[in-house]
N, C-alpha and C positions, 0 to 999 in steps of 0.2 A: 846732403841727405835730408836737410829741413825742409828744402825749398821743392824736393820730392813728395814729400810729406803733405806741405801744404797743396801739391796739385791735385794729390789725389785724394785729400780730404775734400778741395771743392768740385771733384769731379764725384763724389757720391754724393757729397751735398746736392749739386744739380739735377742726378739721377732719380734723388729722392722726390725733389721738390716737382719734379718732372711728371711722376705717374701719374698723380690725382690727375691734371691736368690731362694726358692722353686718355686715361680712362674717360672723363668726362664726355672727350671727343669720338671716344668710341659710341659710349651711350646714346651720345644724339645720332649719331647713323643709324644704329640698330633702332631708335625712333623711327627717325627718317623713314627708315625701311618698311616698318609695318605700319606707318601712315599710308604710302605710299601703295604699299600691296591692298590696305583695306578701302581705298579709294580707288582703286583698276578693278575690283570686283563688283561686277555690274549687280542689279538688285534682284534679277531671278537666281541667283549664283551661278549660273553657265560663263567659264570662261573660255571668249572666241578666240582669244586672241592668240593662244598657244597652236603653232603648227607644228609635225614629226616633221624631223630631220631624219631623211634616207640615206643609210648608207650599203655596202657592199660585203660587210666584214664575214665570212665564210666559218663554216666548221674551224674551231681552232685557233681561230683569230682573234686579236684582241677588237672587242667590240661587238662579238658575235654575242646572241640576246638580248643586248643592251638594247635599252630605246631611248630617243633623243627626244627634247621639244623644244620649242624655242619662242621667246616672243621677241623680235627686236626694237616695236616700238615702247615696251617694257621694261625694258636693257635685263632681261630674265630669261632663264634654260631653266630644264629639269630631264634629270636623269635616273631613269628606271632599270634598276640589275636586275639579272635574271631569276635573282632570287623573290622580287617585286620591292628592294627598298629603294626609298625614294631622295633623290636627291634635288639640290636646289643652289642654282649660283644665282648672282647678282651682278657679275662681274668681276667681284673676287674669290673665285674659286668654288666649288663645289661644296657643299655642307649638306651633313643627312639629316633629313625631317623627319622619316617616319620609315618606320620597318614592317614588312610582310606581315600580313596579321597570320596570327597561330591557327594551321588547322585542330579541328577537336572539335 
């Protein structure tokens, strides 16, 4: 029962000592990131580099109104609902930016 005891005291020990640490890691990406986005944005603000991804998807189907774009020498997408919100991957997944502005 002790030697239970002691594992899984140093197994939160580690867990704890552990997050600052992944946090940190996370924060330099999310750096990284918007270093990166703010250096790909050329200085008139037009950006070429995003091309629409065509697809097929019909009445009913999934991906019908969606729209795609893509940059892959950006390693970036962005995906538009039919509602107009907007999304943005990196290569881990999709995250929302920004939402439809409100008619009125």
């Amino acid at each position: 029962m002790q030697s239970t005891t002691l594992v899984v005291s140093l197994a939160v020990l580690a867990a704890l000592a552990g997050n600052p640490v992944l946090a940190a890691e996370r924060h330099q990406d999310e750096h990284r990131d918007r270093q990166h986005a703010a250096h790909a944005r050329p200085a008139d603000g037009v950006d070429t580099g995003m091309h629409q991804v065509m697809h097929s998807a019909g009445q009913g189907e999934p991906g019908h109104g969606w729209q795609y774009f893509s940059d892959a020498a950006q390693h970036r997408a962005v995906v538009i609902s039919p509602q107009g919100d907007y999304y943005l991957s990196r290569g881990k997944g999709l995250r929302w930016v920004a939402a439809a502005p409100k008619a009125g």
